[in-house]
N, C-alpha and C positions, 0 to 999 in steps of 0.2 A: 076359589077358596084357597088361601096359602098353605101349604103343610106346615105341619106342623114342625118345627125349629131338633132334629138330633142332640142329642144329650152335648155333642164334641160342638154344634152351632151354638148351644146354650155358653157354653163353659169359654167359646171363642167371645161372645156377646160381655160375658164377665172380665174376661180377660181384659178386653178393650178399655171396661170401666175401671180400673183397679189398676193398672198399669201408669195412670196417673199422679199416685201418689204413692210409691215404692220409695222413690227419694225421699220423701218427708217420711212414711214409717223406719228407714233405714236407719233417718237421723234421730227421731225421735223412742225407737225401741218399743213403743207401745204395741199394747195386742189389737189387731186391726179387724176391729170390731164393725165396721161399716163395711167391709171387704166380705166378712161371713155371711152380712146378713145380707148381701146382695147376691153372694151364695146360696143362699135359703131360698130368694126371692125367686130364682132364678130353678127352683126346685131340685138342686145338688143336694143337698144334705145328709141325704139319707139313699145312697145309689144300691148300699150292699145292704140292705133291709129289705126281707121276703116284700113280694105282694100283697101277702095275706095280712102283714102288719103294716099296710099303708104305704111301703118303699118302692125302689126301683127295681130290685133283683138284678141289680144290672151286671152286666158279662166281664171277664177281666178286660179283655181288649177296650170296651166304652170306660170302664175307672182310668184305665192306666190313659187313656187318651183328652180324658177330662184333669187328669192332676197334671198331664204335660203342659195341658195349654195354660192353666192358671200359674202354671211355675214359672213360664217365660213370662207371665208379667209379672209375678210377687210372688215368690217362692217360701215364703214364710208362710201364707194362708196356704198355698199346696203344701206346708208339709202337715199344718194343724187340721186340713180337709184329709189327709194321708190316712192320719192315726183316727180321724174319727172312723174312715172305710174299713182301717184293719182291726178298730176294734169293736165295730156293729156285729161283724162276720165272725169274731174270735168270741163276742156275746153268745151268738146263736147255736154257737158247737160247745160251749163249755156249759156245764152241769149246773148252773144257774135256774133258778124256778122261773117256770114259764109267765108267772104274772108280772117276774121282775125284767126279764126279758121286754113282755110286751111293752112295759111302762116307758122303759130308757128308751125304745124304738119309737114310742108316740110319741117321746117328746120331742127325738128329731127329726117326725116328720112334721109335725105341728106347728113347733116352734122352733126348727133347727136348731136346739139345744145340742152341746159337745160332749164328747166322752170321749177319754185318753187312761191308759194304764198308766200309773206312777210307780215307777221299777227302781231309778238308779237313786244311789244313797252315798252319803260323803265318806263313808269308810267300806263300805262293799263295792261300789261302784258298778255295773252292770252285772243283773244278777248270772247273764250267760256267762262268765267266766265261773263260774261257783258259787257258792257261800251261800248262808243263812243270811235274809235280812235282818235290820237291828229293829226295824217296825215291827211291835209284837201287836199282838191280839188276844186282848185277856178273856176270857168268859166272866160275862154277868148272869145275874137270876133273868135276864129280858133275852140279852144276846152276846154280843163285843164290845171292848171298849179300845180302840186303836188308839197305838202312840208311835210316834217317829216322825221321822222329818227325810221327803224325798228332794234329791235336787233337780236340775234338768227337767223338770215338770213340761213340756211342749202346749201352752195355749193355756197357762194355767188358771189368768185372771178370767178366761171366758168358757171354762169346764164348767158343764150342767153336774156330770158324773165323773168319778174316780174309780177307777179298776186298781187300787190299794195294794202290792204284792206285801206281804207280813207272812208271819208268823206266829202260829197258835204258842200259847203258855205251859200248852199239855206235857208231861211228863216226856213224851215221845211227840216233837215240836212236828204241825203238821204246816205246812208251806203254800201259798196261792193267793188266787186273788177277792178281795173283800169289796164289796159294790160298794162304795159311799154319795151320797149326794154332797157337794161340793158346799151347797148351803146351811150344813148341820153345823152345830155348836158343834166351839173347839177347833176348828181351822181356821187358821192362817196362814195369808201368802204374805212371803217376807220376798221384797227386790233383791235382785241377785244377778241376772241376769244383763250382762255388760259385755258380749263376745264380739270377737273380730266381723264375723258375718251372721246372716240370719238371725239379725235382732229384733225384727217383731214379731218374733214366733213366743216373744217373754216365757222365756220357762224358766221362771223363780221357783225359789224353793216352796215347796207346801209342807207345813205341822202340823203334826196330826196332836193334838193334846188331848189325850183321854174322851177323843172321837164315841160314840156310841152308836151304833146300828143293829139292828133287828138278828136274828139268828140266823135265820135265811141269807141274811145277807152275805156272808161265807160262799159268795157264790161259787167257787171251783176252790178246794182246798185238798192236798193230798201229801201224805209221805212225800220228803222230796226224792228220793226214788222213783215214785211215780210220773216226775216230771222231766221231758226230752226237749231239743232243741224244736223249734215250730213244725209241722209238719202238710201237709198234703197244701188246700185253699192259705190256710194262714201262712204256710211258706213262700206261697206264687205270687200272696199280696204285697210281703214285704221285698221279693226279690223285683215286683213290679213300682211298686209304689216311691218308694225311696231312691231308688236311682233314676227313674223318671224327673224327679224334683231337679235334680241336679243336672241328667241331660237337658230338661228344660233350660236352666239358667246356660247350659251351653248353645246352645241355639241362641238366647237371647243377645249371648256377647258376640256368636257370628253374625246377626241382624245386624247388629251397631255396626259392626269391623267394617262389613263390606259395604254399608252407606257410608262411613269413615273415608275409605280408599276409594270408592266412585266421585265423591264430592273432592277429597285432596289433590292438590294441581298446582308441585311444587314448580316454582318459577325455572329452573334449572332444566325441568324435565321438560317442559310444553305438554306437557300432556298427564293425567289421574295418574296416581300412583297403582289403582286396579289396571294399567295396560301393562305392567310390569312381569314378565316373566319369571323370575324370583318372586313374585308374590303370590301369580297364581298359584305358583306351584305350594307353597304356603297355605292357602286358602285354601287348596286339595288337599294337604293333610288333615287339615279339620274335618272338610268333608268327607274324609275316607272314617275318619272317629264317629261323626254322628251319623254315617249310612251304616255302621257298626252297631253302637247300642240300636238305633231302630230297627235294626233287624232282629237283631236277639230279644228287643222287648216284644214286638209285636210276635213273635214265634212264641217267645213263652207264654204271652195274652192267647192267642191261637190256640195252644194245647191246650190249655189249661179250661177254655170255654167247649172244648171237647175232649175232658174229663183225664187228661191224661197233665198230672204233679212232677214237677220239680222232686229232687231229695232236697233235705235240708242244705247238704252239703252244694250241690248243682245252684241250689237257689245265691247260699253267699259268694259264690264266684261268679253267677250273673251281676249281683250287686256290686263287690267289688272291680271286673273287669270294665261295665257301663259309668261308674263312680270314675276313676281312674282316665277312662277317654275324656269322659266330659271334662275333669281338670287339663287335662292333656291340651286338649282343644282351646282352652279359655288362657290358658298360657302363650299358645303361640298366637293367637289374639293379641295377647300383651306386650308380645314383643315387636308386632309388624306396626302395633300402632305407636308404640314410644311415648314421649311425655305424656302424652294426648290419653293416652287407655290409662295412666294413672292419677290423670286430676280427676278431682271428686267433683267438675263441672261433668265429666261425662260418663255414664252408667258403668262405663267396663270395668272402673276399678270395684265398684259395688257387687259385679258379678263376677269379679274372682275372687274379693275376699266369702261368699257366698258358696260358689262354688267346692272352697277349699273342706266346706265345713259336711261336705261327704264324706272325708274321709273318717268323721266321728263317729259317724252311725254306726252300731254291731250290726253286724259281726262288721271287725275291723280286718285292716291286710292282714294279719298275724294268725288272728284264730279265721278268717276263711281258709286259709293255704293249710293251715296246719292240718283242722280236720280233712281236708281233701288228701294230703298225700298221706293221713296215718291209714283212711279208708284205702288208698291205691297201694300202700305195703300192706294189707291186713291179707296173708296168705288164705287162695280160695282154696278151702278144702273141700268144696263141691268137686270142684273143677279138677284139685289133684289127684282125685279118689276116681274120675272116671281115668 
């Protein structure tokens, strides 16, 4: 009887298939909807969804090993697999009613249906640097009636659900996130999305036009006061998930390089350009970048599946230090390989302009360093007082 295939054999079996047409979703930008549902088939969908609601419950080490391997072949459906994991798990801890809860879980264990938070907006832009959004949320006699328009929407055209960030009407504006089904009256995804890298992730803008949802549907709203940067699980995911994406596509570009340099056999030298000593040594700093993030990811997956969190702060200098190797790495890829790593006949330039696109994601270089060294001068007056 054969065993049965691990979550990371599953996700290598997708990999395999999907990896095929990276080049044509690059060129074409569409959302890669055939890529998801062989995701689904492949029973990914739903890894961070208890047992009890049909999912996997599965450990951070098995997510973060599962979005690695789908990133090195298509890093755009790992990032739109990313945010459905970080935000099944951010459903389950937020004050959402339990029926609503279950509903969004069955439908993606059932029908791998997607759900993504829609946060960033064209005059607020991330709401972790501050501010009120401009998306309100009026009270009806039923429920809400949402209006606004988000941009960077990640997987927009193939969202089952919308985690809505807005703002209540109320005299005393209450802040959070509003569940909407994607197929209600009144939304529209308008094209927008045209970026250097990770273009079939389509995240166009979504309008919300006098949107309408149920009262309950308010599923997490509070003073914003009430609201801090991610904290315990939801910080481990994003400081696991999102730089993974990107170590992955560095891996990818070292796969290429050093089948590049094994096969090159310039006429001058008699022999591959991989017997070259400058180049090992080359090919060693990469590898010394990616024996880097994998230690630090797999240590945080490790803790974290024996219970012991990240700070917020710890979490975005994971992201940013792993973010940073990977580009690190996929640069000097580009320089060992020469014209050859920037024609669009061969994947590397694909995976740097890709790569590059880590450095977008919040927390950015700026607000990770910043909160870390305002925490490391914040005098301990525990500490003074003994």
């Amino acid at each position: 009887m054969n065993p049965v295939p691990t979550l990371l054999e599953r996700a290598r079996l997708v990999a395999a298939e999907i990896a095929e047409n990276a080049a044509a979703l690059d060129r074409s930008g569409a959302f890669p909807a055939e890529n998801i549902a062989r995701v689904h088939r492949a029973g990914l969908s739903a890894l961070t969804a208890p047992r009890t609601l049909g999912g996997r419950d599965a450990g951070f080490l098995d997510v973060y090993q599962v979005i690695g391997a789908i990133a090195e072949a298509e890093p755009s459906t790992a990032l739109i697999l990313s945010m459905q994991y970080i935000h099944l798990r951010t459903l389950l801890r937020s004050r959402a009613p339990s029926h609503l809860v279950e509903k969004v879980v069955a439908s993606a264990v059932e029908d791998g249906a997607l759900i993504n938070a829609l946060r960033v907006e064209p005059d607020l832009g991330t709401p972790l640097r501050g501010g009120l959004p401009a998306t309100t949320a009026a009270r009806t006699a039923d429920g809400w009636r949402i209006s606004g328009r988000k941009i960077y929407s990640t997987g927009a055209a193939g969202l089952s659900w919308a985690w809505v960030w807005a703002r209540t009407d109320e005299d005393e504006p209450r802040v959070g996130g509003f569940l909407v089904p994607m197929a209600a009256r009144g939304i529209r995804i308008e094209p927008s999305w045209d970026q250097l890298g990770m273009r079939a992730t389509a995240s166009d803008d979504v309008v919300f036009d006098g949107v309408e949802v149920p009262a309950d549907h308010a599923a997490d709203i509070r003073l914003p006061q009430g609201w801090g940067p991610p904290e315990g699980a939801q910080a481990v995911l994003h400081a696991l998930l999102v730089p993974a994406i990107y170590d992955g596509v560095a891996r990818a570009a070292r796969n290429w390089l050093t089948g590049f340099l094994n096969a090159r056999r310039p006429s001058n030298l008699g022999d591959t350009l991989a017997s070259l000593p400058r180049i090992q040594q080359a090919v060693g700093e990469i590898e010394e970048k990616l024996a880097v993030n994998r230690r630090l990811l797999r240590s945080v997956a490790a803790e974290a599946d024996a219970g012991e969190y990240l700070s917020a702060s710890e979490a975005a200098l994971i992201k940013l230090t792993v973010t940073e190797n990977a580009i690190a790495a996929t640069e000097i890829a580009l320089k060992l390989s020469g014209n050859h790593g920037v024609s669009r006949s061969n994947p590397l330039e694909r995976h740097y302009r890709n790569v590059l696109c880590g450095r977008i994601h919040s927390p950015q270089e700026d607000s990770a360093r910043q909160q870390a060294g305002r925490i490391a001068l914040t005098p301990d007056t525990k500490g003074a007082a003994q």
